[in-house]
PDB file of N, CA, C and O in Angstrom:
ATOM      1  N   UNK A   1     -19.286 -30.633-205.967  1.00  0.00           N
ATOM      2  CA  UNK A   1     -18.085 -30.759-206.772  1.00  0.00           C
ATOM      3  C   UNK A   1     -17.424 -32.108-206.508  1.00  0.00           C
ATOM      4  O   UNK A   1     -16.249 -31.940-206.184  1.00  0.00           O
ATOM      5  N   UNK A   2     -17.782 -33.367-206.537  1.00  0.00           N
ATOM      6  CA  UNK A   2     -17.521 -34.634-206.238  1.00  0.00           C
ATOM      7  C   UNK A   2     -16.794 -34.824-207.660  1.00  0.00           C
ATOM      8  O   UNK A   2     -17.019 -34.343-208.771  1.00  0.00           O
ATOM      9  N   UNK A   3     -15.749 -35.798-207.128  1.00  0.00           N
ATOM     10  CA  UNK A   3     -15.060 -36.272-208.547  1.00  0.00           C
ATOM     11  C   UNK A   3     -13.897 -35.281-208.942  1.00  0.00           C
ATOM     12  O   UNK A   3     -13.436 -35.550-210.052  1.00  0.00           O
ATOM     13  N   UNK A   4     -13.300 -34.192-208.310  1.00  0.00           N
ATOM     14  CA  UNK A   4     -12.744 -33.385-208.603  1.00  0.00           C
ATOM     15  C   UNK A   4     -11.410 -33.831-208.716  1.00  0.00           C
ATOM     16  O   UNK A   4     -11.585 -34.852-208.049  1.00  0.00           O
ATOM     17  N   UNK A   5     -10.088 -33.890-209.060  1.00  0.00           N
ATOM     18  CA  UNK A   5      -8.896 -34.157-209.306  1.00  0.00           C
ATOM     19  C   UNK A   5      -8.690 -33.639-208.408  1.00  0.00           C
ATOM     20  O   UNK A   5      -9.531 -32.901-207.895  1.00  0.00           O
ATOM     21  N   UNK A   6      -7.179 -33.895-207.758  1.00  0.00           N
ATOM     22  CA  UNK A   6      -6.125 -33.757-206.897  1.00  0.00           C
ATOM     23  C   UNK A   6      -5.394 -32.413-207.617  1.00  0.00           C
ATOM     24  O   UNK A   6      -5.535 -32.008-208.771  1.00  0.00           O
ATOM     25  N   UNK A   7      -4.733 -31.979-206.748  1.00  0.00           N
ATOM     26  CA  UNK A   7      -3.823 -30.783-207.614  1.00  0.00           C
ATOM     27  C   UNK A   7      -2.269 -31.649-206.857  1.00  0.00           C
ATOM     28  O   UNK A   7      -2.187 -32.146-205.733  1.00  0.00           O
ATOM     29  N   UNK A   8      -1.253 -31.583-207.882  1.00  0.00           N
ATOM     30  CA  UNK A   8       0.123 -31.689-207.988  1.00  0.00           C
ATOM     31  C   UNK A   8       0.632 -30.244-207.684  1.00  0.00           C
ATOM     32  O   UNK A   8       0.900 -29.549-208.664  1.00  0.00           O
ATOM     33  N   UNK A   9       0.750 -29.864-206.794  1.00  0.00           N
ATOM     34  CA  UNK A   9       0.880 -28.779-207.185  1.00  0.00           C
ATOM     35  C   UNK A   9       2.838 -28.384-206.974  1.00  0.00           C
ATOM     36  O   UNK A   9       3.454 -28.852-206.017  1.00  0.00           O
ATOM     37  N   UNK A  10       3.255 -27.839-207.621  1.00  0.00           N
ATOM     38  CA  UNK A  10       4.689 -27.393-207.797  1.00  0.00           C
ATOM     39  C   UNK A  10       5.240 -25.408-207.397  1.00  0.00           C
ATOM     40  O   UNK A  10       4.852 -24.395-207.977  1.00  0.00           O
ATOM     41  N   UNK A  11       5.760 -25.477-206.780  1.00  0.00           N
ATOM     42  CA  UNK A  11       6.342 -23.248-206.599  1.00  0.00           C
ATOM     43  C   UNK A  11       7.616 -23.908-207.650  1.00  0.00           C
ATOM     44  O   UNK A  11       8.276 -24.947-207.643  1.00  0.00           O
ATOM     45  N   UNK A  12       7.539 -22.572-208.610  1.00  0.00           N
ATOM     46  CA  UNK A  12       8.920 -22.462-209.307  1.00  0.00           C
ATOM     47  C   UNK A  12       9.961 -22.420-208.597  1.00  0.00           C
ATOM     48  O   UNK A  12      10.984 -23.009-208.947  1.00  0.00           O
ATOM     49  N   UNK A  13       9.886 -21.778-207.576  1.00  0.00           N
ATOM     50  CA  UNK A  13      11.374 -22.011-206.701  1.00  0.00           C
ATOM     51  C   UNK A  13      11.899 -22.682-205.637  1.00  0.00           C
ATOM     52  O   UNK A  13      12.741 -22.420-204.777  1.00  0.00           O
ATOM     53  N   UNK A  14      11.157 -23.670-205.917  1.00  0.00           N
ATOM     54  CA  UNK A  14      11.028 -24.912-205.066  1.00  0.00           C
ATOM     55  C   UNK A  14      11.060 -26.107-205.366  1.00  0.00           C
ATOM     56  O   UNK A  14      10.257 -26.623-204.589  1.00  0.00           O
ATOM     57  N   UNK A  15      11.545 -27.012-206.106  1.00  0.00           N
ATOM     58  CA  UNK A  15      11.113 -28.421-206.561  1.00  0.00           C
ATOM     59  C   UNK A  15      10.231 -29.399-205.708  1.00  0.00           C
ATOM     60  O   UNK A  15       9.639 -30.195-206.436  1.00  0.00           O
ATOM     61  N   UNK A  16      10.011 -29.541-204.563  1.00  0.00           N
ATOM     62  CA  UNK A  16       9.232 -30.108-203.743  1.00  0.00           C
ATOM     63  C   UNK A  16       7.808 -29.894-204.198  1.00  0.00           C
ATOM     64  O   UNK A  16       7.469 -28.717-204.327  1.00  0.00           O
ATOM     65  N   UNK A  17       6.757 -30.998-204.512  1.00  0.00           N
ATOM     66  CA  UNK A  17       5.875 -31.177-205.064  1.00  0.00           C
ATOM     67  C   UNK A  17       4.702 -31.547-203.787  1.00  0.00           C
ATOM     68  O   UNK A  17       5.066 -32.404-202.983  1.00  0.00           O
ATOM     69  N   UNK A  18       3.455 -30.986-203.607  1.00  0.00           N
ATOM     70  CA  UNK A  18       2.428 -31.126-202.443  1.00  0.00           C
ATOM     71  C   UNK A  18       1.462 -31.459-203.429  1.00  0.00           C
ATOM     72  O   UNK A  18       1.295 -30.932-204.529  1.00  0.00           O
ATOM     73  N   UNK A  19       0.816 -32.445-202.876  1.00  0.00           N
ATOM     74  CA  UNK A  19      -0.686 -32.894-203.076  1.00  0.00           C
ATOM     75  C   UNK A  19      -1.103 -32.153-202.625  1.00  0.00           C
ATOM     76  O   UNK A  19      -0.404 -31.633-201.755  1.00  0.00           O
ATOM     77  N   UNK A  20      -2.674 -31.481-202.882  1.00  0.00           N
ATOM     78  CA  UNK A  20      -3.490 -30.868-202.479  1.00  0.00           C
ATOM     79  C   UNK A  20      -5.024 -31.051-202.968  1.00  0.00           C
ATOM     80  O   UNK A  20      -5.112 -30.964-204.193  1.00  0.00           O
ATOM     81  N   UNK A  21      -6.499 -31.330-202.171  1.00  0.00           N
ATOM     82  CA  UNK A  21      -7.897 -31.832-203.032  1.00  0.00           C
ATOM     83  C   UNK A  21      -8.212 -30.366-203.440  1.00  0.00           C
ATOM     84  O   UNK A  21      -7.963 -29.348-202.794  1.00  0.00           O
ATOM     85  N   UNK A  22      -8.837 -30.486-204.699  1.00  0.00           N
ATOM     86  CA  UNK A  22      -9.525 -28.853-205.490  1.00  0.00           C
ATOM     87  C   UNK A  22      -9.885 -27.887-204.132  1.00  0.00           C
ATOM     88  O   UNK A  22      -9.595 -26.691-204.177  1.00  0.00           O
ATOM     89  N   UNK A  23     -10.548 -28.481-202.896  1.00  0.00           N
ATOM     90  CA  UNK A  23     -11.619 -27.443-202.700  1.00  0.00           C
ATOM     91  C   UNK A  23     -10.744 -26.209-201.669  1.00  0.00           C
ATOM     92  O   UNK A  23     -11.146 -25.125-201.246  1.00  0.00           O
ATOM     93  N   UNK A  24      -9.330 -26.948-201.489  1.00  0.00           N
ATOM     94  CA  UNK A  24      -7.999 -25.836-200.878  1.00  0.00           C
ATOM     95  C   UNK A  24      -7.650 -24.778-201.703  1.00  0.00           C
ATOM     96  O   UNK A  24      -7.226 -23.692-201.306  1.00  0.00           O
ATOM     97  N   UNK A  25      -7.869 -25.172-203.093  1.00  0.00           N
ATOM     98  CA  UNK A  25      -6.980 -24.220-204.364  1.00  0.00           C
ATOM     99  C   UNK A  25      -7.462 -22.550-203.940  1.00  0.00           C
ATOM    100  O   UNK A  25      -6.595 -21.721-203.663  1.00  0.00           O
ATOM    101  N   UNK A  26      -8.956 -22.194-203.933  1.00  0.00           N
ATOM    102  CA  UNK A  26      -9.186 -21.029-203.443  1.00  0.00           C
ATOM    103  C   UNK A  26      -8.459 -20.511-202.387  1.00  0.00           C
ATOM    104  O   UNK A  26      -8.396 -19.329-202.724  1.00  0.00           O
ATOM    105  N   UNK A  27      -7.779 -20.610-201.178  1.00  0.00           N
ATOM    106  CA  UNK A  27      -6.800 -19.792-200.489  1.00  0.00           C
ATOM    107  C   UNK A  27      -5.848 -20.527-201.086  1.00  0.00           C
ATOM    108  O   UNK A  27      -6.097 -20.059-202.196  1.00  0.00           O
ATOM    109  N   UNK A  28      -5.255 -21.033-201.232  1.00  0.00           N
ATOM    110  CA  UNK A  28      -3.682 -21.296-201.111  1.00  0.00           C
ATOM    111  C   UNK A  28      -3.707 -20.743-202.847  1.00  0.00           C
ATOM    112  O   UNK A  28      -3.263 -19.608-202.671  1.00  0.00           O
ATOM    113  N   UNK A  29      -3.845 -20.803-203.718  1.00  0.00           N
ATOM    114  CA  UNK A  29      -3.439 -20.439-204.819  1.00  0.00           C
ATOM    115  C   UNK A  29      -4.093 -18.817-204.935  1.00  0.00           C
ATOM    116  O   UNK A  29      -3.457 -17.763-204.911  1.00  0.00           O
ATOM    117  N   UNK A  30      -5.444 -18.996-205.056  1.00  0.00           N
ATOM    118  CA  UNK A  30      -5.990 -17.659-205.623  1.00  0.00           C
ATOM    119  C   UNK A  30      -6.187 -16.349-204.939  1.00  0.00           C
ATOM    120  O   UNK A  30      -6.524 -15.292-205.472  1.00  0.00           O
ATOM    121  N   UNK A  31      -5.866 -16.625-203.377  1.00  0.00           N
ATOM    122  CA  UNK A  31      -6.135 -15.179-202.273  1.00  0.00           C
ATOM    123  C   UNK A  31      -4.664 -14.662-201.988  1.00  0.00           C
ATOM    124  O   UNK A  31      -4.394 -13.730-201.231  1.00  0.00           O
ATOM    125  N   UNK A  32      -3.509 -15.620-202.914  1.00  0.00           N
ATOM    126  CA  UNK A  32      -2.643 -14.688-202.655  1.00  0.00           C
ATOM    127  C   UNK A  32      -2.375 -13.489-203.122  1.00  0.00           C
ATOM    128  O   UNK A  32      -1.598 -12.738-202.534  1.00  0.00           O
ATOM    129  N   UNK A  33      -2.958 -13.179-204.183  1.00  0.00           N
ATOM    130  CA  UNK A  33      -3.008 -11.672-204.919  1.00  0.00           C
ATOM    131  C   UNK A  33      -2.399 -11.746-205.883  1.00  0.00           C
ATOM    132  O   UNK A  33      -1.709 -12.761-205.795  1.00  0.00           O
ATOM    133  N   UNK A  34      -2.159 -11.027-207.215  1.00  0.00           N
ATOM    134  CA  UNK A  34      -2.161 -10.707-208.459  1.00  0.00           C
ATOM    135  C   UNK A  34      -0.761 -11.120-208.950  1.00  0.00           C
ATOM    136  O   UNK A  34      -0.457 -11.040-210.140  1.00  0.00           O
ATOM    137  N   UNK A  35       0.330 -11.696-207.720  1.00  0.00           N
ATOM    138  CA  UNK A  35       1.654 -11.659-208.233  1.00  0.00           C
ATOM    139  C   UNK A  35       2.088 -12.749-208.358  1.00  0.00           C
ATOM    140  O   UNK A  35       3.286 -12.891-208.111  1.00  0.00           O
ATOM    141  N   UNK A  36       1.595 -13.480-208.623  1.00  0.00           N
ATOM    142  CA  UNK A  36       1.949 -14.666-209.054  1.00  0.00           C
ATOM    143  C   UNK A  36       0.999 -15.464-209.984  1.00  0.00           C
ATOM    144  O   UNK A  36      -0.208 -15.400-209.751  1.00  0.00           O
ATOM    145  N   UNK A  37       1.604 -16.461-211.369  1.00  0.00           N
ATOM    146  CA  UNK A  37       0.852 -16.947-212.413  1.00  0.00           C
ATOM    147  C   UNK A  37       0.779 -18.208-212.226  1.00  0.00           C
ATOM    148  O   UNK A  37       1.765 -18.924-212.049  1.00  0.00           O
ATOM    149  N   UNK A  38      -0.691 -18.694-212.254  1.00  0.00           N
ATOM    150  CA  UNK A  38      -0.618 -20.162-212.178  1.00  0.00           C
ATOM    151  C   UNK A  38      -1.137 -20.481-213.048  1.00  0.00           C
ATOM    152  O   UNK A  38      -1.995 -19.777-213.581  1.00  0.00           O
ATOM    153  N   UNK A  39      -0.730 -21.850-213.559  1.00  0.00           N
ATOM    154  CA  UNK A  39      -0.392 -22.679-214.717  1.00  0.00           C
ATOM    155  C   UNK A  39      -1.070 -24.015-214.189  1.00  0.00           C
ATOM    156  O   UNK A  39      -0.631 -24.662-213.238  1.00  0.00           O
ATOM    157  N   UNK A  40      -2.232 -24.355-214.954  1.00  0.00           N
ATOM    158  CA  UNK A  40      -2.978 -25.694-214.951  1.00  0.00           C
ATOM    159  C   UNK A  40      -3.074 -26.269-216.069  1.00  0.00           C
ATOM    160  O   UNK A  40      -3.828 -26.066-217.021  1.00  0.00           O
ATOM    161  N   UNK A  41      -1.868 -27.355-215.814  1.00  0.00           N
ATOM    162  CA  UNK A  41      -1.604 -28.390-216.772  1.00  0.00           C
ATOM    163  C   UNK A  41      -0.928 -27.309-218.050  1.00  0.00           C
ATOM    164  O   UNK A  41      -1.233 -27.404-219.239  1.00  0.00           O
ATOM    165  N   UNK A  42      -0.163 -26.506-217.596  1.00  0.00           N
ATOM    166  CA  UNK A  42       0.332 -25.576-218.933  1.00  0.00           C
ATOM    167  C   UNK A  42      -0.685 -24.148-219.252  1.00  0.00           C
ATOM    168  O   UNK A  42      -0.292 -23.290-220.042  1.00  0.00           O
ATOM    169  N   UNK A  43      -1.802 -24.048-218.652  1.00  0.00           N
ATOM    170  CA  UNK A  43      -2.659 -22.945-219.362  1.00  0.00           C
ATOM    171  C   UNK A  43      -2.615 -22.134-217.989  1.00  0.00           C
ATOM    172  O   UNK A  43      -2.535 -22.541-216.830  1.00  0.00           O
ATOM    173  N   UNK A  44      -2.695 -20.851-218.517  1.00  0.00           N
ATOM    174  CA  UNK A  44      -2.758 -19.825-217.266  1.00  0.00           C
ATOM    175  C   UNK A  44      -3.983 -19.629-216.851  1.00  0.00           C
ATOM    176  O   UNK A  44      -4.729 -19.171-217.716  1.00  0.00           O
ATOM    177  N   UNK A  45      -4.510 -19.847-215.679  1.00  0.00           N
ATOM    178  CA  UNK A  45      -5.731 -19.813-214.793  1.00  0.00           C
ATOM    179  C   UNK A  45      -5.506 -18.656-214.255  1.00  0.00           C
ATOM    180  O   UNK A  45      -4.360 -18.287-213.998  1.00  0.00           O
ATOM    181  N   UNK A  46      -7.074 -17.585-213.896  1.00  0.00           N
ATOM    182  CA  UNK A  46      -6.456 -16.452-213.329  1.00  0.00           C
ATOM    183  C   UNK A  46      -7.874 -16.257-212.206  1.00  0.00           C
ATOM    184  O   UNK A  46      -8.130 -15.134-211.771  1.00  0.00           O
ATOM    185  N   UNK A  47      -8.620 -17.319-211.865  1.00  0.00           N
ATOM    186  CA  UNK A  47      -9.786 -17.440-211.235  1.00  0.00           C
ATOM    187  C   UNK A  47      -9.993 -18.954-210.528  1.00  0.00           C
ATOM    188  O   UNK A  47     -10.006 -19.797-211.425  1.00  0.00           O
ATOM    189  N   UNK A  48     -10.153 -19.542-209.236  1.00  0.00           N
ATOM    190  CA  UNK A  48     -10.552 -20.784-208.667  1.00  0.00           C
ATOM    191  C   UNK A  48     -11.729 -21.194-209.467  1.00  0.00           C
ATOM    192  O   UNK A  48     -11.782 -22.401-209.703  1.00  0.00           O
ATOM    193  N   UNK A  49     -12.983 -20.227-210.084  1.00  0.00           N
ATOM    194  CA  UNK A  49     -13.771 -20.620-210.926  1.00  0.00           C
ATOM    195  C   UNK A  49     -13.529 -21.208-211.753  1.00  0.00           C
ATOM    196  O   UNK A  49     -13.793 -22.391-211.965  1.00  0.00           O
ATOM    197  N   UNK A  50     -12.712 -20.114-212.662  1.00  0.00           N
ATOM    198  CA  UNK A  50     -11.829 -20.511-214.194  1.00  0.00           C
ATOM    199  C   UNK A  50     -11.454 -21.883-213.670  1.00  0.00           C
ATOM    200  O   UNK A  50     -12.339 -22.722-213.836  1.00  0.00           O
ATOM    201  N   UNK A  51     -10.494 -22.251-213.153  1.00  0.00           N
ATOM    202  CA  UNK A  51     -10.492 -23.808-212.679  1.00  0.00           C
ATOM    203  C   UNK A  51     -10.842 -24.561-212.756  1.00  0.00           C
ATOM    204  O   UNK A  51     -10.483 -25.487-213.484  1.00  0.00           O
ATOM    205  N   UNK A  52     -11.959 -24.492-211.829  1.00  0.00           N
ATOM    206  CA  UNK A  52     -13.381 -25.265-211.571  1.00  0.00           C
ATOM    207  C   UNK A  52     -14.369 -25.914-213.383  1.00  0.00           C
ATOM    208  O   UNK A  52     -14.811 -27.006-213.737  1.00  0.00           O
ATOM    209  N   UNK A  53     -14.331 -25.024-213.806  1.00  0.00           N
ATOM    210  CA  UNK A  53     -15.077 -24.700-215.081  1.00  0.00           C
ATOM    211  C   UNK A  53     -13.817 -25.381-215.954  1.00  0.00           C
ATOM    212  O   UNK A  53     -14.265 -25.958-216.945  1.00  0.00           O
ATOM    213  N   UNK A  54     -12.444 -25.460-215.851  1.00  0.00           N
ATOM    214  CA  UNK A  54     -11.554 -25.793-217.114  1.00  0.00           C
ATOM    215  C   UNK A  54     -11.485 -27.688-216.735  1.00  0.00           C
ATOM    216  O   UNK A  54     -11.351 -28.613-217.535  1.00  0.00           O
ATOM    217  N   UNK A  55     -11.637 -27.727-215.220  1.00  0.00           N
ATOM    218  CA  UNK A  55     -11.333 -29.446-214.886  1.00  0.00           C
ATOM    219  C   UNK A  55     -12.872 -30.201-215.320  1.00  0.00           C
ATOM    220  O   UNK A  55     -12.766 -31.424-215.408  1.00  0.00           O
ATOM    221  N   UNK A  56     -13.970 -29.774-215.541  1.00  0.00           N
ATOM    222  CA  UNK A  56     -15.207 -30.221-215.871  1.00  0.00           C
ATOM    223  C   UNK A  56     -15.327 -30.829-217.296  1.00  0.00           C
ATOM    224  O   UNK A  56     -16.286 -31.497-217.683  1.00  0.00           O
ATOM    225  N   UNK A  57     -14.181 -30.496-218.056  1.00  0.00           N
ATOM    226  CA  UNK A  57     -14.094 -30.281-219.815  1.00  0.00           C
ATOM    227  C   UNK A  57     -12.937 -31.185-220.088  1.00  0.00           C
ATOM    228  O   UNK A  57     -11.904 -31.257-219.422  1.00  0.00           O
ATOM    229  N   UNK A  58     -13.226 -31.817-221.082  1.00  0.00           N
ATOM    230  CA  UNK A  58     -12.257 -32.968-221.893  1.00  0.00           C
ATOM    231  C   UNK A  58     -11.317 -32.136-221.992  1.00  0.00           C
ATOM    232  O   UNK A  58     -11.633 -31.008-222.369  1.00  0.00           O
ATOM    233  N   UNK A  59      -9.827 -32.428-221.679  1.00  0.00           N
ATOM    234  CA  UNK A  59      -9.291 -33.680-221.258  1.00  0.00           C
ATOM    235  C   UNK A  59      -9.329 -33.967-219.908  1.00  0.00           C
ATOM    236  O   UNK A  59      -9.079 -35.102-219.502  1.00  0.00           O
ATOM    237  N   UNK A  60      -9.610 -33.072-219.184  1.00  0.00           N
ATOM    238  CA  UNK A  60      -9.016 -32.997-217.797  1.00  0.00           C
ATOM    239  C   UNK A  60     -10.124 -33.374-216.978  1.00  0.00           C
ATOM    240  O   UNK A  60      -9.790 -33.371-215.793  1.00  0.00           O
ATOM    241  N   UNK A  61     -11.707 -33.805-217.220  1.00  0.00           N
ATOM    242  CA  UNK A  61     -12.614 -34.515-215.949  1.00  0.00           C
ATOM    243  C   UNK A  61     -12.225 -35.346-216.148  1.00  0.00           C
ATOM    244  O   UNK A  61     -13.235 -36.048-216.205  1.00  0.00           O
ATOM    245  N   UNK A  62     -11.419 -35.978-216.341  1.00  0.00           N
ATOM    246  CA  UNK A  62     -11.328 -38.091-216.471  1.00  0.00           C
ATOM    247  C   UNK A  62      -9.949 -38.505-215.159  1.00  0.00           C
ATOM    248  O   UNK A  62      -9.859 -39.389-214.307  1.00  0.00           O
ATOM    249  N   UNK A  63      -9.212 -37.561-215.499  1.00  0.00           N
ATOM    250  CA  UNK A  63      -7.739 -37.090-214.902  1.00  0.00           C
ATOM    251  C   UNK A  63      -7.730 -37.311-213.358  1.00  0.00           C
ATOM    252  O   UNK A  63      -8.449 -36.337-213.132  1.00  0.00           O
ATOM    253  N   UNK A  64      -7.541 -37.707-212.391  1.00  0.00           N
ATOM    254  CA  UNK A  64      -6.778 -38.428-210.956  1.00  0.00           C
ATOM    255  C   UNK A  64      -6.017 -37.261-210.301  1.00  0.00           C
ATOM    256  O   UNK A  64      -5.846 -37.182-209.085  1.00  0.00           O
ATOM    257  N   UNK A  65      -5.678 -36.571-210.987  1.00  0.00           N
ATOM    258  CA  UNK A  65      -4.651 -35.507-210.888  1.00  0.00           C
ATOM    259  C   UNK A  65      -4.467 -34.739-212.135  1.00  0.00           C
ATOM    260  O   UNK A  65      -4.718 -35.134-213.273  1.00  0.00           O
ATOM    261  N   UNK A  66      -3.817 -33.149-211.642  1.00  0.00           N
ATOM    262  CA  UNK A  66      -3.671 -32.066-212.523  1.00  0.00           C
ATOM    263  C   UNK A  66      -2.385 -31.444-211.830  1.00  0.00           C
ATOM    264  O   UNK A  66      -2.229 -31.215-210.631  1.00  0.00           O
ATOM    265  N   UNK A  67      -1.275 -31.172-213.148  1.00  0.00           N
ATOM    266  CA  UNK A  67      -0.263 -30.357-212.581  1.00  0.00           C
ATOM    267  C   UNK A  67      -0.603 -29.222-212.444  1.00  0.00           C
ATOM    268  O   UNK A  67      -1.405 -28.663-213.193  1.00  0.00           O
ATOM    269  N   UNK A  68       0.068 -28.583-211.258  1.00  0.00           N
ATOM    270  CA  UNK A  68      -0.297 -26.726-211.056  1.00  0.00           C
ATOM    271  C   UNK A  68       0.668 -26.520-210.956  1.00  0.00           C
ATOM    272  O   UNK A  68       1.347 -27.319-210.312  1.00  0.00           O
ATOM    273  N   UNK A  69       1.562 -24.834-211.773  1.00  0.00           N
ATOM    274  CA  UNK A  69       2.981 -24.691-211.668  1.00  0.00           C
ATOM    275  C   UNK A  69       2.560 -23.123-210.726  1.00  0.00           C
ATOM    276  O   UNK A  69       1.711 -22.476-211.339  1.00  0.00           O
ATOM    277  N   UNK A  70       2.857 -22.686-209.851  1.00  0.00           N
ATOM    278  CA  UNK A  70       2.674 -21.440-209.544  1.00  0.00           C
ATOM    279  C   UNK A  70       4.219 -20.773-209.884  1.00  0.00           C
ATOM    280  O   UNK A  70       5.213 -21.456-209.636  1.00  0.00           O
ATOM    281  N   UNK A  71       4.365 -19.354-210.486  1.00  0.00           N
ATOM    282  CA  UNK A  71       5.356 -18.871-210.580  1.00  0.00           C
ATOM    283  C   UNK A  71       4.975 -17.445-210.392  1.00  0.00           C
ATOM    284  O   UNK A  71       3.848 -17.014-210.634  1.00  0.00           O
ATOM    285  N   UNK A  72       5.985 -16.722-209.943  1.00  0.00           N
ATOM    286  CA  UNK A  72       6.117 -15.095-209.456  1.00  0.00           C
ATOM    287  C   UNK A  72       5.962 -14.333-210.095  1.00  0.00           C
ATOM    288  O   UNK A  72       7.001 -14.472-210.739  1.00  0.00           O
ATOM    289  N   UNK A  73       5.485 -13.520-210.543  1.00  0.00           N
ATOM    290  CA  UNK A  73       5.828 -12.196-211.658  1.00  0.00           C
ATOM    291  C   UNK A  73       6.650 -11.215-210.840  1.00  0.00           C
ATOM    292  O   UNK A  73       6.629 -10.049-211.233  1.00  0.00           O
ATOM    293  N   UNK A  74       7.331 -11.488-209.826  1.00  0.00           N
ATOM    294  CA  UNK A  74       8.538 -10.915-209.358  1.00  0.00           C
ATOM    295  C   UNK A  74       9.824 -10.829-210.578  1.00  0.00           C
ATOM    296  O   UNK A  74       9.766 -11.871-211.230  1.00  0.00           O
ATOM    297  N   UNK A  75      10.349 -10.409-210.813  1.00  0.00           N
ATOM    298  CA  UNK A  75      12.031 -10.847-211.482  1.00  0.00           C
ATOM    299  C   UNK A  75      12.750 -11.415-210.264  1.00  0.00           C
ATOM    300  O   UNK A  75      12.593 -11.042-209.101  1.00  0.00           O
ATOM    301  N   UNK A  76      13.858 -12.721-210.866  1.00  0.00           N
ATOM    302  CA  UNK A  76      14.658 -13.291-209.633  1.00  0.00           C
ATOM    303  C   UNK A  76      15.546 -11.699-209.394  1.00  0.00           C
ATOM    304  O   UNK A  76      15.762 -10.570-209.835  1.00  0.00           O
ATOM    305  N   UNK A  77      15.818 -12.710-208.311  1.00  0.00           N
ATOM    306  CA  UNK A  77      16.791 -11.507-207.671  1.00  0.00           C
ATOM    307  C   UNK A  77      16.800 -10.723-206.703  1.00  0.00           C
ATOM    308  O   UNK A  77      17.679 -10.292-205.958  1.00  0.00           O
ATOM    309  N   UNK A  78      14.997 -10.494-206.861  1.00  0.00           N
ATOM    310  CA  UNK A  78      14.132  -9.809-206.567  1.00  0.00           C
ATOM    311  C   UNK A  78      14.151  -8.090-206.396  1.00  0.00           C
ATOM    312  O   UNK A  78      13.126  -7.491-206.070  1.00  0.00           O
TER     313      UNK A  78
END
């Protein structure tokens, strides 16, 4: 998987923004479990595969970087 983009990655309830290289995204994004939606570059990813397979495809193999928004399917408040 050489050539892979950087992830930007962003928590909705957090503004503080972390770099992170693709091959972290599998634990830190996808082993946290079902409650939370992440958003690559705007589209909902629901697999590190799915990922893998969406950054390989115009527009996004050319790309240096990719925004990731993770958000809760909690309600605030909680």
């Amino acid at each position: 998987m050489a050539n892979l983009p950087k992830l930007r990655i962003k928590r909705a309830w957090n503004p503080t923004e972390e770099v992170r290289e693709m091959a972290q995204a599998r634990q830190l994004l996808f082993e946290r479990g079902p409650d939370m939606v992440i958003l690559v570059e705007g589209q909902h990813v629901r697999s590190y595969e799915e990922m893998v397979e969406m950054v390989k495809e115009a527009p996004y193999k050319d790309k240096d970087s990719l925004e990731v928004v993770i958000t809760p399917l909690w309600p605030a408040g909680g």
